[in-house]
N, C-alpha and C positions, 0 to 999 in steps of 0.2 A: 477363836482358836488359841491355844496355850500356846507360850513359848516354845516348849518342848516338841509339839506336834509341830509347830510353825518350822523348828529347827529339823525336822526328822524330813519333813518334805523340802523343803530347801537342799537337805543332802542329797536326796534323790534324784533331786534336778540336776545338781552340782555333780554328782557320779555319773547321771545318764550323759550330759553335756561332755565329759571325759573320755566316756567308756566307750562310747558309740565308735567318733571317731577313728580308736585307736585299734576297733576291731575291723575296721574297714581297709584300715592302713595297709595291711600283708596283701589281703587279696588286691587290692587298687592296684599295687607294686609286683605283682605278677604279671597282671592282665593288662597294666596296660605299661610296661617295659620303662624303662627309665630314662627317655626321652618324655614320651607319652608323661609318667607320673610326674616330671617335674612341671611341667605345662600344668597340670590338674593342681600341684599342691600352690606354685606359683599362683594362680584364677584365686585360690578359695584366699590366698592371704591376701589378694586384692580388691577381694568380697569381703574378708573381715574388717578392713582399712576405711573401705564405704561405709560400710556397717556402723565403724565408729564413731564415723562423719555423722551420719545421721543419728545415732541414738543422742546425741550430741551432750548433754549432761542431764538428762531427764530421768536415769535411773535413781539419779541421788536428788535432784528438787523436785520433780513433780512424787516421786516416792514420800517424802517428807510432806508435801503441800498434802497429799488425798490421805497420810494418817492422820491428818486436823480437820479431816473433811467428812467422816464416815458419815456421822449423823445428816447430812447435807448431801439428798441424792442429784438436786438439780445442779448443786456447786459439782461433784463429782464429775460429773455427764458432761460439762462443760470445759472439765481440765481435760477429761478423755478427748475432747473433740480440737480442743486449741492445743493438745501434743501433737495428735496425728497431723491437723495440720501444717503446724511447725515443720513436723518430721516431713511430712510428703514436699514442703518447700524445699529442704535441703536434699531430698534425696533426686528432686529432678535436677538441681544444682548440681552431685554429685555424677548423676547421667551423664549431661551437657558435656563437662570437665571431661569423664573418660571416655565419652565416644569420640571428643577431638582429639584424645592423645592414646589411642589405641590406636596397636597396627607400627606407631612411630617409636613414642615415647616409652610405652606400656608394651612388652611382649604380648600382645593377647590380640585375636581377631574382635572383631566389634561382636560378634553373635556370641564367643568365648565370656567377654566382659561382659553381656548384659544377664547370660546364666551366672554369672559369679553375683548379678545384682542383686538375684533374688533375695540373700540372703538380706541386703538394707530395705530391700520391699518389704520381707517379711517384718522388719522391727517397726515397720508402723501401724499394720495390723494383729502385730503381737504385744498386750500392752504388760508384760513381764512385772513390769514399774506399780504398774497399779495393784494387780495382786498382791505381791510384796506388803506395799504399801499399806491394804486393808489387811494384811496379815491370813490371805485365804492362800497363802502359797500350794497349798495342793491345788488349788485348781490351773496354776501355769505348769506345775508338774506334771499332771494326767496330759495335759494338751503336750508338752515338751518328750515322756514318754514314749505317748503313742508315735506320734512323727517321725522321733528317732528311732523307732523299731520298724515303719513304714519306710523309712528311706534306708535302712540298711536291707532290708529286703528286696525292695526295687534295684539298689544297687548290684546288687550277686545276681537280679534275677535280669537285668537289662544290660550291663554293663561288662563285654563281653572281648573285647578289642581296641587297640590304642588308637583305632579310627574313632572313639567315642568321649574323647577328651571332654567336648563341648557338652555330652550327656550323664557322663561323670558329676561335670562341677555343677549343674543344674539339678539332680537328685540332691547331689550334698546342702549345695544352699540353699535349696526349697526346705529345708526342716521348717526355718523363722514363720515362711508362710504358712504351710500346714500346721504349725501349730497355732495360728493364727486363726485360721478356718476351724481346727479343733474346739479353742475354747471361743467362738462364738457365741453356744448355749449360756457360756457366762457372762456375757459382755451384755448381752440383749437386754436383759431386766435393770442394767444401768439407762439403756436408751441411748436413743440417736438423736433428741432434740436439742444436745448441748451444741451442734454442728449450728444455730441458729446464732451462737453467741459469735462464733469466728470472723476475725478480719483482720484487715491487715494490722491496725493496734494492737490484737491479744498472738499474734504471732511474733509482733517487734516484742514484747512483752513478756512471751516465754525464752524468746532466744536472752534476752537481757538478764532473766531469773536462771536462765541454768547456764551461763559461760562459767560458774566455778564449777560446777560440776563437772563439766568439759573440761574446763584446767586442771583437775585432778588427773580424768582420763589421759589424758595427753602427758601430764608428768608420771604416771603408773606407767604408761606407756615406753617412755624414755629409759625409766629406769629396768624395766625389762628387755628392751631390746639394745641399749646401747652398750652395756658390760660386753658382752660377746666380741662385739666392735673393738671397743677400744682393746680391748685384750689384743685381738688381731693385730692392731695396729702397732702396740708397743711390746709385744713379745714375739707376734707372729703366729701362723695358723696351728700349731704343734700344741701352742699353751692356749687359743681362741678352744682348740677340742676339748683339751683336760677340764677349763673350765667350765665349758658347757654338759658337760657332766655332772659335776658339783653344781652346777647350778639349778641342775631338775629339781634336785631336794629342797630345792626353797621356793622354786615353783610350787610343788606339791602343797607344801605349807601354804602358801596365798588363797590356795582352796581356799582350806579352811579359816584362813581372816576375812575369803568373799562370804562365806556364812554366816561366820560373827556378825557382820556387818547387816546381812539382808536379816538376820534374824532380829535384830534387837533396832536397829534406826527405826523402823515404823513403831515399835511402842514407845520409845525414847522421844521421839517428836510430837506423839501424841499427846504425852506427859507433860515434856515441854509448856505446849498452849493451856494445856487445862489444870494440870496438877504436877509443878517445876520440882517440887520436894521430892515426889514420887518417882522421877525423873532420874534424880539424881542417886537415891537409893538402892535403884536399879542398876543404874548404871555402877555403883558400888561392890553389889552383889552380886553382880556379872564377873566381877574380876578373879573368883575361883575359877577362870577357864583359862586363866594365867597360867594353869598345871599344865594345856594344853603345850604351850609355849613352851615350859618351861621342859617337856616330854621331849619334843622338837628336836629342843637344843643338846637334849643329853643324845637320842637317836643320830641326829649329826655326827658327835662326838666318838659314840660307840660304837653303832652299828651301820652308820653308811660308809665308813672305809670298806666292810667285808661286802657288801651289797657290790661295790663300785669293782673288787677282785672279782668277786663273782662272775658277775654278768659281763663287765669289759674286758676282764683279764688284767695281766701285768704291766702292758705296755699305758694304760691308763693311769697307771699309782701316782702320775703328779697330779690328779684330782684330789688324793687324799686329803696332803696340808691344807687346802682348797675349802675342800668341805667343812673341815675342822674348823680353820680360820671365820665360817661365815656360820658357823654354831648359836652364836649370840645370835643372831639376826632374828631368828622366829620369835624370841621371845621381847624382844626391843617391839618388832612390829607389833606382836600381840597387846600387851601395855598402850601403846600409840592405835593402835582402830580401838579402842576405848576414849581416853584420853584425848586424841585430834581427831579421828572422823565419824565419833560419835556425838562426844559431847561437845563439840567444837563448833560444829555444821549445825547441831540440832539445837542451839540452848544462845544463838544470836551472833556469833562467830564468825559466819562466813568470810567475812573479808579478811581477818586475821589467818583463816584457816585455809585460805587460794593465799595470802603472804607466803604463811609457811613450807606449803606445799614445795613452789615457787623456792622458795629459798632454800628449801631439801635439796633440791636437784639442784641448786649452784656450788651448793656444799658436797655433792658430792663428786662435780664437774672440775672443782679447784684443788680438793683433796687427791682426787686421780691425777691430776697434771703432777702436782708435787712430790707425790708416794713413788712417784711413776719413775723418779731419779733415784730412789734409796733403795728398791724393792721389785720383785717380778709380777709377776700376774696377781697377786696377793696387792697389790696395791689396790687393784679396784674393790676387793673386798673391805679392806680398814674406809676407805672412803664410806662405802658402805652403810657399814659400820658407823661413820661417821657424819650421817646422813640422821640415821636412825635415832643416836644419840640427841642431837640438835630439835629432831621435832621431839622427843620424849620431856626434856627438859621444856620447849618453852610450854609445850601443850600440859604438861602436868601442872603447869604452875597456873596454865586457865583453869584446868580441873577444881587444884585445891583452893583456888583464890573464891574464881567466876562459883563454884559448887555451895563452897559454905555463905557465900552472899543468898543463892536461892533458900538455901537451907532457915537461914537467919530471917528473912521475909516469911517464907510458907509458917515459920511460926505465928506471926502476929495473923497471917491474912490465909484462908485457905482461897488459893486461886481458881480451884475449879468451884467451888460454892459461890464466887463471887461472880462467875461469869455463868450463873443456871445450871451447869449441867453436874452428874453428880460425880466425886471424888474419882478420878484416872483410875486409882487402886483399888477401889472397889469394883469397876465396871464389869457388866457381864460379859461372855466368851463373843468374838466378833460377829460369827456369824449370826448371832439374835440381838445385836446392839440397839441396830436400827427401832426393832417390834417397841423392847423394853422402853426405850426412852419415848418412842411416841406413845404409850400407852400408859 
């Protein structure tokens, strides 16, 4: 599959993953009253929380491990079978955990919690990571699709009264599963005899290979949900509103760097192993979607003040400076998911690149404490800001150092020639790699 096609179905995924939801949202909030609805939205964010738990960092290593693995269906079959494993360890871990603190700790009945569970059931018979990874993204897109057009249907066509709280959150986080179920047909020609490889070693062994990916998730995590927070706390819930406003418009943007990212890491790591030059080139000539960014930051600027009158009214306008102030941001992060979570992660980095990470959210935890005396809700933005800055600088400088070191070897020594298989940049479209190379 091309890039472009790779990119086009990744959007689809990324739209339907959005779209669905938010057409759900109105009717949920009639039907089932505003007692009722907060109990359903509450379930699903302590389904998406499991969720995280279990996917644990596998969308970004074993994604990178299965693009160096195409040509190798037995190695494949075998990372599929010690993920799910891994996964299903943690997810009965994460059971355990919420059926002891449902009822007390956790607002939610125990039958409530275990429909909200479905959704981290589903991530281990939904292998999203792999797709990606061999660059067949449409085939998690058809499966992620249909499900989400199956559950929004079931929804409106079962979901009738705020007696159904419990059948609510069960539709919504069964999508993971049923798409699960859906792409089946695609999983099956990989096989099921990698499940012979598992034990307890190759499970210590995944959890060990994806804690940074996990410590990514976990600081992505922070840094979306903590701003809101801390605003609350040092301005109060008046300026926590304004700026959860201003803040959608950067949400929105993240989309589009989760794209960036799922579109280009699997042929970057590919390149990586076989052909680092090619790699690097790529990753070079990817940086024209810096326009993307760079659109971002001017639509910030210009046209989400009228958006934010528009839709919220006048008593919203202190989102404005808000939004302005965090203008930069799209195009900082854009530069940086090249720069650190591309070529960082994919080109021998990782420890440097869970440092940085790591060290983003202290910079931007120390910069807030201090802005937070000279300045109002705008302070967690320059923090921000200042966040952004810190990984741009050091990761650029792996770029241009760590980049023209590959460059300067791939000269002397072509590294996919040297290891059999033929030039990364040459190879043919994914879905016929396998036929080609073995024949």
């Amino acid at each position: 599959m091309t890039l472009s096609k790779q990119a086009a179905s990744l959007a689809v995924l990324h739209v339907t993953d959005v779209l669905q939801p938010l057409i759900i949202l109105p009717y949920a909030g009639r039907v089932l009253g505003p007692m009722s609805f907060g109990q359903y939205a509450y379930a699903l964010a302590i389904g998406q929380l499991a969720a995280s738990v279990v996917a644990y960092g596998f969308h970004w290593t074993a994604q990178r491990r299965v693009a160096s693995l195409r040509y190798e269906p037995a190695a494949i079959a075998s990372l599929v079978a010690q993920v799910m494993a891994t996964k299903a360890v943690l997810f009965v871990a994460v059971c355990l955990v919420g059926l002891v603190l449902a009822g007390d700790v956790l607002a939610l009945s125990r039958p409530t919690f275990l429909c909200a569970m479905l959704s981290a059931a589903g991530g281990i018979i939904f292998p999203a990571w792999l797709f990606v990874g061999l660059e067949r993204a449409w085939q998690a897109t058809v499966a992620v699709v249909v499900a989400r057009v199956l559950a929004l249907v079931c929804f409106v066509a079962m979901v009738a009264s705020p007696d159904q709280v419990a059948l609510a959150v069960a539709i919504q986080s069964a999508v993971p599963v049923l798409s699960g179920v859906i792409c089946l047909p695609f999983i099956l020609p990989i096989g099921f005899g990698g499940f012979r490889s598992v034990t307890l070693s190759t499970i210590g062994m995944q959890l060990r290979n994806g804690w940074r990916g996990c410590l990514f998730l976990a600081v992505e995590s922070a840094l979306v949900t903590l701003p809101v927070a801390l605003v609350g706390h040092f301005e109060g819930y008046v300026a926590a509103g304004q700026y959860s406003v201003a803040e959608k418009f950067l949400l929105a943007a993240r989309i589009f760097f989760k794209l960036l990212m799922d579109t280009f890491i699997p042929r970057v790591s590919y390149y990586a192993h076989f052909d680092p030059a090619a790699g690097i080139r790529l990753i070079r000539r990817s940086l024209f979607t810096i326009a993307g960014g760079t659109a971002m930051t001017i639509g910030m600027l210009f046209v989400a003040p009228y958006i934010i009158l528009i839709l919220f009214g006048d008593e919203f306008s202190g989102a404005i400076p808000i939004v302005r102030a965090m203008a930069i941001i799209p195009l900082l992060m854009n530069i940086n998911t090249f720069t650190s979570n591309i070529f960082m992660f994919s080109y021998g980095y990782e420890n440097e690149w869970a440092v940085l990470n790591v060290s983003g959210l202290l910079v931007f935890l120390v910069a807030t404490y201090f802005l937070s005396f000279v300045m109002a809700e705008q302070a967690i933005v320059y923090a921000m800001v200042a966040k952004e800055v810190v990984v741009l600088v050091v990761s650029a400088g792996f770029f241009l150092i760590g980049g023209a070191a590959v460059l300067r070897t791939a000269a002397a020594c072509d590294a996919g020639r040297v290891r059999g298989y033929p030039p990364a940049s040459q190879s043919a479209p994914l879905e016929h790699e396998a036929d080609h190379f073995r024949s």
